[in-house]
NUKOLKE-398018 format. One record per residue (C-alpha): x negated, y, z negated; residue in one letter. Coordinates in nm, 2 decimals. Last residue first. Layout:
REC    east   north      up  rest
REC       X       Y       Z     A
...
//
This chain:
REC    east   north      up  rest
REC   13.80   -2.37   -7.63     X
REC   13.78   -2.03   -7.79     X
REC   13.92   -2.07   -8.14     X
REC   13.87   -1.78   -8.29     X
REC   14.25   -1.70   -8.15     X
REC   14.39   -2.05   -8.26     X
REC   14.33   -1.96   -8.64     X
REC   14.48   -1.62   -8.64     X
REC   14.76   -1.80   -8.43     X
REC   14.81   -2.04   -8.71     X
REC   14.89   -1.74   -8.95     X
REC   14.69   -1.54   -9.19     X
REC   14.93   -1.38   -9.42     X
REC   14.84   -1.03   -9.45     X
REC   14.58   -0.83   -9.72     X
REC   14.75   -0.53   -9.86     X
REC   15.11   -0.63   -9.81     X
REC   15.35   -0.39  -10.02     X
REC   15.58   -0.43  -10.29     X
REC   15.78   -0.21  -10.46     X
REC   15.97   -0.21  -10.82     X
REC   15.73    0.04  -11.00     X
REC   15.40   -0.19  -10.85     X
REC   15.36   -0.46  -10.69     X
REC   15.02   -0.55  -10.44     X
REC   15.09   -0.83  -10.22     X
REC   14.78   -1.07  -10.14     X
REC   14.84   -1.27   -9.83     X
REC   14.72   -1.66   -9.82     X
REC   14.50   -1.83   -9.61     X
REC   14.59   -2.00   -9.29     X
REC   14.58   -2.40   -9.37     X
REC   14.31   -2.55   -9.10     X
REC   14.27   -2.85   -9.33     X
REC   13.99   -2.61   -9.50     X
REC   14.08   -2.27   -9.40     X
REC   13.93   -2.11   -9.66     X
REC   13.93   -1.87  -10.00     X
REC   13.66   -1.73  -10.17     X
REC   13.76   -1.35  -10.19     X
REC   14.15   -1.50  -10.21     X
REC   14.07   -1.70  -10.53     X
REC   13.68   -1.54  -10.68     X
REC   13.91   -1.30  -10.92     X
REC   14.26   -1.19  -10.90     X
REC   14.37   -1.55  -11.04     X
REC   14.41   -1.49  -11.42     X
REC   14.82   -1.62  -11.41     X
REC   14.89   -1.97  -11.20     X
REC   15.30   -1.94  -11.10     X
REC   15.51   -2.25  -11.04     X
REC   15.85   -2.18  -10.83     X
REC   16.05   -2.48  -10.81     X
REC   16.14   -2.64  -10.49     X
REC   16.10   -3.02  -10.60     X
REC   16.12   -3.07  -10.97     X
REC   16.07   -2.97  -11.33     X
REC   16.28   -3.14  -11.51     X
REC   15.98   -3.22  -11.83     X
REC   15.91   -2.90  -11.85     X
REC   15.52   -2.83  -11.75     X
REC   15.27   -2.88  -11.98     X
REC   14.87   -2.85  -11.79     X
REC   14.53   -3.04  -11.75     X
REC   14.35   -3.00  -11.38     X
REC   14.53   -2.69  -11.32     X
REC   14.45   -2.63  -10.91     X
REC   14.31   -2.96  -10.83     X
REC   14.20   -3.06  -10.48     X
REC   13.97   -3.33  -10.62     X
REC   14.14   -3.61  -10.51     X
REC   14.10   -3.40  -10.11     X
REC   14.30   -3.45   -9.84     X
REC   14.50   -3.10   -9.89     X
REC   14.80   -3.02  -10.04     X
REC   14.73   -2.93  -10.37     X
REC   14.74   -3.01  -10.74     X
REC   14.88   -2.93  -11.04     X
REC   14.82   -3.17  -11.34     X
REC   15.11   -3.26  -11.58     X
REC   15.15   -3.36  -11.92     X
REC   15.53   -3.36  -11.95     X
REC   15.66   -3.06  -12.23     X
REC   16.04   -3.07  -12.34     X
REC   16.34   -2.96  -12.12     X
REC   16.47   -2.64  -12.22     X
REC   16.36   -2.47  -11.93     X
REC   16.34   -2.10  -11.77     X
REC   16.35   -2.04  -11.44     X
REC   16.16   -1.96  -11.14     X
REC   15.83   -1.92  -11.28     X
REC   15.72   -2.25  -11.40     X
REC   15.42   -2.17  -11.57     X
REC   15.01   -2.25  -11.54     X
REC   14.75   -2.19  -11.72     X
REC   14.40   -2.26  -11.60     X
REC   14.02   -2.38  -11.65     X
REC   13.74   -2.44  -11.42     X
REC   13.62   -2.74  -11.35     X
REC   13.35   -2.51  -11.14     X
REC   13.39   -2.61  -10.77     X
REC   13.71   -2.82  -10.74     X
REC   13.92   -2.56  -11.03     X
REC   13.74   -2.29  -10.84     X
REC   13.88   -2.37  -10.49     X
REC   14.17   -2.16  -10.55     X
REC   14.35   -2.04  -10.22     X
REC   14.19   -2.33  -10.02     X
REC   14.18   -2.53  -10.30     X
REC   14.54   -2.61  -10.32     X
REC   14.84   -2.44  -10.18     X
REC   15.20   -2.57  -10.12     X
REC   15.21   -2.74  -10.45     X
REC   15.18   -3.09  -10.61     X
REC   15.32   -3.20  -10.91     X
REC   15.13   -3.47  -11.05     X
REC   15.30   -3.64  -11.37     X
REC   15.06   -3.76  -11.62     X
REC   14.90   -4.07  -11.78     X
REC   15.13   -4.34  -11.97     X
REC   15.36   -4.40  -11.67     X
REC   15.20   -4.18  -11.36     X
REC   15.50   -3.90  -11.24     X
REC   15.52   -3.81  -10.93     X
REC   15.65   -3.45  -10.83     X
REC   15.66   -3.34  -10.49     X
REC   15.69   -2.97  -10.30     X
REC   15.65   -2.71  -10.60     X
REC   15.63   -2.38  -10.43     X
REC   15.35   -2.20  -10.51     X
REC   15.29   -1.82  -10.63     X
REC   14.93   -1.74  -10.78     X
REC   14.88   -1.46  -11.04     X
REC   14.70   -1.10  -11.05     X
REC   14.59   -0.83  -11.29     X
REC   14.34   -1.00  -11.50     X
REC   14.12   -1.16  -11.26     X
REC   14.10   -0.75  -11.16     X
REC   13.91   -0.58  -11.41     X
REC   13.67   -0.80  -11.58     X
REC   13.65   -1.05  -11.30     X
REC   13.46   -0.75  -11.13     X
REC   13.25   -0.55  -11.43     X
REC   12.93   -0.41  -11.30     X
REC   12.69   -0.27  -11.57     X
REC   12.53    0.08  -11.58     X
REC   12.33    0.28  -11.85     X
REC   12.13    0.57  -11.81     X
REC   11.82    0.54  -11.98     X
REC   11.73    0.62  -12.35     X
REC   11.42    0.79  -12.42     X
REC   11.14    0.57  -12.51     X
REC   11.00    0.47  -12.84     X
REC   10.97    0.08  -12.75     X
REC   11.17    0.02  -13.12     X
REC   11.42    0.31  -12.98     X
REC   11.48    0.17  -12.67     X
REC   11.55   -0.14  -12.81     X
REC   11.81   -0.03  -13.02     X
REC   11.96    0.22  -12.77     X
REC   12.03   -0.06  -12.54     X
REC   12.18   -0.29  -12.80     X
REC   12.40   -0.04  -12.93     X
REC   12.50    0.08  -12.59     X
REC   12.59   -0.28  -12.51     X
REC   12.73   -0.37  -12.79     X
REC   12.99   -0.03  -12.78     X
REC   13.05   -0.08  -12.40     X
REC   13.15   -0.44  -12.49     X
REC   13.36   -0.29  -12.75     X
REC   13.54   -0.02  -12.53     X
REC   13.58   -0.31  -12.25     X
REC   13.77   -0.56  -12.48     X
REC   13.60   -0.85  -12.59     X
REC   13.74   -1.23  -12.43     X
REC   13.90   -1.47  -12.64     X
REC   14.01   -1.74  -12.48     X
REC   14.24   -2.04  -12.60     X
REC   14.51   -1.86  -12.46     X
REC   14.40   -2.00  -12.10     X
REC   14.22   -1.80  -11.82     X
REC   14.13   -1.51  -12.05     X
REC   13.86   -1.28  -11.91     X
REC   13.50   -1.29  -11.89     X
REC   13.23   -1.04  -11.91     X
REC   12.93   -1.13  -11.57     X
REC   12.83   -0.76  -11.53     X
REC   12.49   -0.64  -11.44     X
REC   12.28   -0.49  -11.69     X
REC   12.18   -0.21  -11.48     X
REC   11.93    0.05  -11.67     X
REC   11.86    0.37  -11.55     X
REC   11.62    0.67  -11.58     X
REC   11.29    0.51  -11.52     X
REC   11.01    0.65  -11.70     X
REC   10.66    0.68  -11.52     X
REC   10.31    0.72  -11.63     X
REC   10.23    0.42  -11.40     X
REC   10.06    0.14  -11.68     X
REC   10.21    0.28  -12.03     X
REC   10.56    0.37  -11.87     X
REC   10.54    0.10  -11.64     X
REC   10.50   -0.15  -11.96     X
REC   10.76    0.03  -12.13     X
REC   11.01   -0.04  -11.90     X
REC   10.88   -0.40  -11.88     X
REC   10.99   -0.43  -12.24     X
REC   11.32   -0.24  -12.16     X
REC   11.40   -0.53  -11.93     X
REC   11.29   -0.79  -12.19     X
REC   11.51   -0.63  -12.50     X
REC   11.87   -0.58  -12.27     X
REC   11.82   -0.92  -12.18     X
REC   11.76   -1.10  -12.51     X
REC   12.09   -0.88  -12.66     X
REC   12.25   -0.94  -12.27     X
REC   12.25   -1.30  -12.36     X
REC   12.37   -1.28  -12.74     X
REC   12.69   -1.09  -12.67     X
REC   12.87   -1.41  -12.61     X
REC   13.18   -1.39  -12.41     X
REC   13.03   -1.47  -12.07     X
REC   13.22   -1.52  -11.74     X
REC   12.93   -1.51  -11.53     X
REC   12.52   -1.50  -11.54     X
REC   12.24   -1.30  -11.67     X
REC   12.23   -1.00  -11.49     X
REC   11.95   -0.78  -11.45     X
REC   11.86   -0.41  -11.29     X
REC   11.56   -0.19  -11.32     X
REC   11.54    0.16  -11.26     X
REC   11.54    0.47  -11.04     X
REC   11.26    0.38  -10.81     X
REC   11.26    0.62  -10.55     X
REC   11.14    0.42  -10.15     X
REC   11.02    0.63   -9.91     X
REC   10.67    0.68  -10.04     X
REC   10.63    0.33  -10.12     X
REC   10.34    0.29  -10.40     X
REC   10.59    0.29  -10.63     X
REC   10.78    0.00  -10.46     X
REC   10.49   -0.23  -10.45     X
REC   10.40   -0.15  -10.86     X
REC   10.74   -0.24  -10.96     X
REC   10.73   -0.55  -10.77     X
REC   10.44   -0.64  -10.88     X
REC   10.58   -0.59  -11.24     X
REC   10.86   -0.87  -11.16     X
REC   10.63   -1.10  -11.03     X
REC   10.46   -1.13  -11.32     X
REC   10.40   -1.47  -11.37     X
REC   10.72   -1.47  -11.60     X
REC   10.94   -1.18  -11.58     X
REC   11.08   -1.30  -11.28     X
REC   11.18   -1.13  -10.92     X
REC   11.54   -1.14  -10.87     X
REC   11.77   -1.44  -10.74     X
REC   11.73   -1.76  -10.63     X
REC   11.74   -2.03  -10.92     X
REC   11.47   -2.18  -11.18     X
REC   11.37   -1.88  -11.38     X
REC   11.69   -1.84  -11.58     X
REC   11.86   -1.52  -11.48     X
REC   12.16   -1.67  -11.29     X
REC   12.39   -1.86  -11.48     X
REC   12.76   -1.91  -11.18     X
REC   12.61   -2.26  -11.07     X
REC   12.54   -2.35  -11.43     X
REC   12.80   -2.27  -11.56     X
REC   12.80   -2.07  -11.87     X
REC   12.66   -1.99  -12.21     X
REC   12.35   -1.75  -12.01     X
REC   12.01   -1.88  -11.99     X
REC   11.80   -1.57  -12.03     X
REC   11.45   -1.59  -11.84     X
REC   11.45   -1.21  -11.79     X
REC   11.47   -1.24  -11.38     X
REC   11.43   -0.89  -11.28     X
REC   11.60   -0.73  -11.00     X
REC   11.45   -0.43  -10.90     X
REC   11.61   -0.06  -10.88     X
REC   11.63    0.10  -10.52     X
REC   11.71    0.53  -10.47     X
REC   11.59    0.55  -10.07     X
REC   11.40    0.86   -9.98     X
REC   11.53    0.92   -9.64     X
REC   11.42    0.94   -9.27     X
REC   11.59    0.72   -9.11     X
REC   11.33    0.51   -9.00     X
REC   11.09    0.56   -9.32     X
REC   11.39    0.43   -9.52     X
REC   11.45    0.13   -9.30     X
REC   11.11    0.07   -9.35     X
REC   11.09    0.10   -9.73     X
REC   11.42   -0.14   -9.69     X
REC   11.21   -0.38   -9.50     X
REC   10.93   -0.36   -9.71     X
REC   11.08   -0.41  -10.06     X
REC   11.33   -0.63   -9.91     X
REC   10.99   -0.87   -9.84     X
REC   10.88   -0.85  -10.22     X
REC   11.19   -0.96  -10.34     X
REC   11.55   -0.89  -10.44     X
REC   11.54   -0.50  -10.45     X
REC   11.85   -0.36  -10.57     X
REC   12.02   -0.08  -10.32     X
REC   12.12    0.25  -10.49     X
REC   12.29    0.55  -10.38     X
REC   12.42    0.45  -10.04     X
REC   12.32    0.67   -9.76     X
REC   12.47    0.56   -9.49     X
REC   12.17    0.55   -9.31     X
REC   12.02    0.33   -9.57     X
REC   12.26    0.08   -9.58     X
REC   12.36    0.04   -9.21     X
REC   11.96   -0.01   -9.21     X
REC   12.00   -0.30   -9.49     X
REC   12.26   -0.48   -9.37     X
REC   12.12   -0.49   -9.01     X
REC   11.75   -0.62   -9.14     X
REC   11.97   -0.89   -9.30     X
REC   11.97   -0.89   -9.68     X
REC   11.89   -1.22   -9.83     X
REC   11.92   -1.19  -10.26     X
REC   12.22   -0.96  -10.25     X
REC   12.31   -0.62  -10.36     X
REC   12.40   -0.28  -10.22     X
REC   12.54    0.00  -10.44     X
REC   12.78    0.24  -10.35     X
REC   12.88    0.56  -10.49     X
REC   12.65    0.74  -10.26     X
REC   12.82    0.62  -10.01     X
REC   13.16    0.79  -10.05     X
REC   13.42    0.50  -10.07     X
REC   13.63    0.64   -9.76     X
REC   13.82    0.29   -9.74     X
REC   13.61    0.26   -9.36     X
REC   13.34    0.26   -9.57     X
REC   13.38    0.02   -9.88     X
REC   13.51   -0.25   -9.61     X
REC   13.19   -0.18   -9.41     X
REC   12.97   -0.24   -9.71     X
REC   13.16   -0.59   -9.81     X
REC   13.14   -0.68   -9.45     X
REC   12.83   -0.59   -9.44     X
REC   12.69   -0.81   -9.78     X
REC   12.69   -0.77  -10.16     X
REC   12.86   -0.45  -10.25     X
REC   12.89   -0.25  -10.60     X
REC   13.15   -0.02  -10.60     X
REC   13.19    0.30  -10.84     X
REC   13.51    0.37  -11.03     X
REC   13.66    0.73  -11.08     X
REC   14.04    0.61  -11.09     X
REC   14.08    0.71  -10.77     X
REC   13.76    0.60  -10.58     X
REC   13.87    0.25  -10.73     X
REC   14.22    0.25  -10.62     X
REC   14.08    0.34  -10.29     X
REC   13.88    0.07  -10.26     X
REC   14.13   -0.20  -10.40     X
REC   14.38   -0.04  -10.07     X
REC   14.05   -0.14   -9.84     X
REC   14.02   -0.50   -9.94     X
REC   13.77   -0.66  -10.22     X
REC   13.82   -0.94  -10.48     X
REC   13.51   -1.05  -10.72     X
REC   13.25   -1.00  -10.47     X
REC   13.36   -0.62  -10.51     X
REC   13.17   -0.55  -10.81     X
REC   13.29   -0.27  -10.97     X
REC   13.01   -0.02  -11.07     X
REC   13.07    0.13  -11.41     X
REC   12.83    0.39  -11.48     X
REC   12.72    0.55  -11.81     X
REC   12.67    0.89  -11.96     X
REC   13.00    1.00  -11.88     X
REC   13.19    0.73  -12.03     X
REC   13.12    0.39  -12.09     X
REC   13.44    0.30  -12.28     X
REC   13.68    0.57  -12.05     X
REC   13.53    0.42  -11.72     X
REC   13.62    0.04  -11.85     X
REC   13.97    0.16  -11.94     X
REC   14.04    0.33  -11.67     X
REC   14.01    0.06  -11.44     X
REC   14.18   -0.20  -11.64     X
REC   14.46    0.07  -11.61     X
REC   14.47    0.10  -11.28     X
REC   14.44   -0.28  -11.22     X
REC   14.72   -0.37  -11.43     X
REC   14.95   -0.07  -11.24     X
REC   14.84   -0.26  -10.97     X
REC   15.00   -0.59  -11.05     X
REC   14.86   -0.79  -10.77     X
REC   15.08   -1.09  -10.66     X
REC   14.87   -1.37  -10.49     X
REC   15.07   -1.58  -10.18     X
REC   15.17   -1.97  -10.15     X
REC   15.44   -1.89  -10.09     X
REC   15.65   -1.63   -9.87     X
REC   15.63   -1.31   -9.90     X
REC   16.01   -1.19   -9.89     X
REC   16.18   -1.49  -10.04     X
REC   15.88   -1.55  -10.28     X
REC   15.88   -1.17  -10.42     X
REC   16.28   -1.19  -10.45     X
REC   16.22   -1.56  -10.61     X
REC   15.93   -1.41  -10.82     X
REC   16.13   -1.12  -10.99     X
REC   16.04   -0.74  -10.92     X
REC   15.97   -0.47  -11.17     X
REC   15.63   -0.46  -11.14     X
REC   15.62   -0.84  -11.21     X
REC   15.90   -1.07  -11.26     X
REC   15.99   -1.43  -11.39     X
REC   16.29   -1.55  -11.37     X
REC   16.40   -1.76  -11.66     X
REC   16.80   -1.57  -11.69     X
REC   16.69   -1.32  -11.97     X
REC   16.38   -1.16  -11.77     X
REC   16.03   -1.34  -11.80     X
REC   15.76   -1.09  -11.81     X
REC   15.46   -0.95  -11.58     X
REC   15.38   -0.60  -11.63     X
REC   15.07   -0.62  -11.80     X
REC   14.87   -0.89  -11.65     X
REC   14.91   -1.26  -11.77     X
REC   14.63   -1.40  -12.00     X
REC   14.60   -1.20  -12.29     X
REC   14.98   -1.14  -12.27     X
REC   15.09   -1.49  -12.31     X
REC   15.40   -1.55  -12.18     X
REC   15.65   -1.79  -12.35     X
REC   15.86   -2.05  -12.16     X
REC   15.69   -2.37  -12.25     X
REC   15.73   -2.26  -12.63     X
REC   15.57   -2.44  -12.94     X
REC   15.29   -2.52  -12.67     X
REC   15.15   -2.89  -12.60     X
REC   14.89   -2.99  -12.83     X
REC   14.55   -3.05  -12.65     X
REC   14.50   -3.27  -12.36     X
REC   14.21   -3.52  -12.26     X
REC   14.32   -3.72  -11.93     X
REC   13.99   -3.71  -11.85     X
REC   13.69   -3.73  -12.14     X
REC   13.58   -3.38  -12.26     X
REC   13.27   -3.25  -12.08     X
REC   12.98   -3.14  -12.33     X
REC   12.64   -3.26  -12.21     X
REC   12.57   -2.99  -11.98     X
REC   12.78   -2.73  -12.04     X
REC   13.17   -2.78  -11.87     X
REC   13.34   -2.53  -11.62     X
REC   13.40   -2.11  -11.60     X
REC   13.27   -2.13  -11.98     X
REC   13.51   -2.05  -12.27     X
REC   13.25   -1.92  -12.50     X
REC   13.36   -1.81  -12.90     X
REC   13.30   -1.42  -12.94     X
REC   12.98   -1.32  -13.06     X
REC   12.90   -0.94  -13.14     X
//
């Protein structure tokens, strides 16, 4: 299954020349569903609404800038992904993506698992009552301190980054008296269709233990020989928002290769396969992303293919949707605060946020739509770039949009598909607080991450 690639920024070699713009829409005021989440629709007089509740209600009571989560979205994106994969499989969500207490509990609710990647991301899972053994720990430079909170825990997986985790999470184990479950992270060599900060199972970059040279098999026989340490499988991800089915096709056929070559060398099947997550979502209605029951399908396809040709059983499947499920379900609310137009190049409005509620536009060129929320327009289509308040030219939030031509000073603008990587990689840069994230659902809203406010910023600041 190949679906066309709309990379989180430009391959190598293929950036379109600035000021590059396609047709503007037939209709400025239409919603497209693919990229908005569920409940969000424009009532009869322009407003736009979520959950039952229009933007200048959610503006006047919030505040801008500030994300809106639909959580009735993020329920069902949820569900959706556990009911493709079903029992046999397991859907870990990775919490990079966009992680706070109420997300945790939503998760344990609809029958999600949690992948985490550092202690803060653990201790969040915690203190939401995520049981532990429904937690998996990543990263590529565990601290000693991540690793023993870990363990005594009593998460159900951590994945092995190198040779030294091996022996300070066999030590960890040994200390608290436990058999650890671990997979390893191989580095198949894939190069996935993205960018190339966000590709990360080619050789040349810092995560996993390759393929190549063998590494990967060391590995494999270091942790058997650990007494406290269970193997339970092998884990790989190829990279971020990815449409093309090809990747995990090359992935899915060298991680079950090396599961054959423990097989024939230790006597020993592993009973899982991670193949990491990395799915995109629609950011522009030029994307095309698969839906969760067929990317279960390929993957299960794929899987069982190669397991077959190898002749061994079929492992238990997991992968780790994040974007997947909650980019979706969210959108950005700024206040426009100037508009200048350039003769014969575009007119910049600029918002009360920037890139230190979105810093993906700066870090990735990465693509958004963008609508003005407040009202609807019959003015025709200005070519426009949003951008931010902060001393930066690169402090972009859409870098190539159509607004109506009136739009102006004190307008609502809303950015859809921003659940993902804005508020979890958000700063203070310019000392701006960050942004709250208000979940809406059934006509309420409630505050799940606050406001930060200047005396947040004062109080870590010890003089």
């Amino acid at each position: 299954m190949s679906r066309s690639a709309h990379p989180a920024g430009p391959r190598h070699a293929d950036v379109l020349p600035e000021g590059h713009y396609s047709p503007p829409p037939a209709d400025l005021n239409a919603l497209d569903p693919r990229v908005w989440a569920r409940t969000v629709t424009r009532r009869p007089d322009g407003l736009l609404e979520v959950g039952g509740i229009d933007v200048a209600t959610l503006a006047r009571e919030h505040g801008t800038p500030a994300y809106f989560l639909d959580e009735t979205d993020f329920r069902a994106r949820c569900r959706a992904w556990r009911d493709a994969f079903g029992s046999e499989a397991d859907v870990f969500y990775a919490g990079k993506a966009f992680l706070s207490r109420a997300v945790v509990r939503w998760l344990h609710e609809e029958g999600l698992n949690l992948d985490v990647c550092s202690g803060g991301e653990l201790a969040t899972a915690l203190a939401a009552g995520m049981p532990p053994a429904r937690i998996a720990l990543h990263g590529n430079n565990k601290s000693d301190a991540e690793i023993g909170r870990a363990v005594e825990s009593g998460v159900g997986r951590i994945v092995l980054d190198s040779f030294q985790e091996i022996d300070r999470v066999a030590g960890a184990a040994e200390r608290a008296g436990r058999r650890q479950p671990v997979q390893i992270r191989v580095t198949v060599g894939v190069e996935a269709h993205t960018h190339e900060f966000i590709a990360t199972a080619h050789e040349d970059q810092k995560f996993g233990l390759a393929l190549a040279g063998g590494q990967a098999a060391e590995a494999v026989r270091r942790v058997l020989a650990r007494p406290s340490l269970e193997l339970i499988g092998l884990h790989s991800h190829i990279g971020s928002q990815i449409f093309d089915m090809a990747g995990f096709e090359v992935s899915a056929r060298r991680v079950v290769g090396l599961l054959t070559e423990i097989r024939d060398e230790h006597g020993v099947e592993l009973p899982e396969i991670d193949l990491g997550g990395g799915l995109g979502i629609a950011y522009t209605s030029e994307d095309d992303p698969c839906e969760p029951h067929e990317i279960a399908k390929s993957l299960g396809d794929i899987v069982a293919r190669e397991c077959e040709s190898a002749g061994l059983a079929v492992p238990r499947l997991s992968v780790e949707p994040g974007r997947a499920v909650v980019g979706p379900t969210a959108f950005t609310l700024y206040e426009v605060g100037t508009v200048k137009p350039l003769e014969h190049l575009r007119t910049y409005v600029s918002v009360d946020g920037g890139m230190s509620d979105n810093i993906r536009t700066a870090l990735y060129d990465a693509e958004y739509s963008v609508a003005l929320a407040s009202r609807a327009s019959d003015a025709g289509p200005m070519p426009a770039r949003v951008v931010g308040k902060h001393c930066e030219s690169g402090d972009i939030v859409v870098r190539d949009a159509y607004l109506p031509a009136d739009t102006a000073p004190g307008d609502l603008l809303a950015v859809p598909a921003t659940g993902a990587y804005c508020r979890s990689m958000a700063s203070n840069y310019n000392h701006v607080p960050r942004p709250p994230v208000v979940a809406v659902k059934d006509g309420e809203a409630r505050v799940i991450v606050r406001r930060e406010t200047e005396e947040d910023l004062l109080r870590l600041d010890v003089g």
